[in-house]
N, C-alpha and C positions, 0 to 999 in steps of 0.2 A: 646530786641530781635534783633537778628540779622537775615536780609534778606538775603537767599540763594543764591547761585551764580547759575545763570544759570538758573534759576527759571524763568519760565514763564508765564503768565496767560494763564488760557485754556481757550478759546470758547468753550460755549456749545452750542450745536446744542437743538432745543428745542424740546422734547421729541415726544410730542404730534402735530400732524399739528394743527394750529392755527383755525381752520376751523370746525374741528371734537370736538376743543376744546367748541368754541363759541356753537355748536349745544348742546353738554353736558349741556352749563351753561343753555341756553334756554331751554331746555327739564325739567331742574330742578325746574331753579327758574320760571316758567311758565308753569304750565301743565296743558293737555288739559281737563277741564271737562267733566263731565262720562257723552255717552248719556242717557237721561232719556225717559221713556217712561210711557204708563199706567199699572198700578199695575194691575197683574192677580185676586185679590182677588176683591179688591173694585173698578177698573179701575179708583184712582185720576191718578192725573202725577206725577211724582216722582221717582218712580221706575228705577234701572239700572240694568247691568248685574250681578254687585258684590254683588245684594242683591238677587238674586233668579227671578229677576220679581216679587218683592216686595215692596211695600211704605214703608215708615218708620215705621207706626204704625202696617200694617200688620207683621212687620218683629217682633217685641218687640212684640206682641200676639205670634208669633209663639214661638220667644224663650222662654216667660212665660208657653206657653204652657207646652214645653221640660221637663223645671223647674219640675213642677208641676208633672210632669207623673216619673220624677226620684226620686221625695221625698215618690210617694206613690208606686214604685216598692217594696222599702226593706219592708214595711207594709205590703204587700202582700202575704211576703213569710211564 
């Protein structure tokens, strides 16, 4: 292969500020755990916003519950 006449290398300017970059990585590979608090149902601790204000066991009774009321709706009809 022959190298081009006149050919230059380009600097590249980096796309991202270095800065905004660094906060990305730590947002990612570090994130902040969910506040928890006490379950509405049984009040343990556990409970966050992404579960309803729910513990983990209240939450799996509720979904069984769901379960359970969708396999005896088509029965009913």
């Amino acid at each position: 292969m022959k190298k081009r006449i006149g050919s230059k290398p380009v600097y590249q300017e980096p796309v991202i500020d270095p800065k905004v970059l660094e906060s990305a990585k730590k947002a990612v590979f570090e994130p902040i755990p969910p506040k928890t608090f006490l379950c509405r149902v049984c009040a343990s601790e556990g409970a966050t916003d992404q579960s309803d204000g729910l513990c983990w066991v209240c939450r799996r009774l509720k979904i069984s519950a769901w379960r359970d009321v969708e396999q005896q709706l088509p029965l009913s009809e």
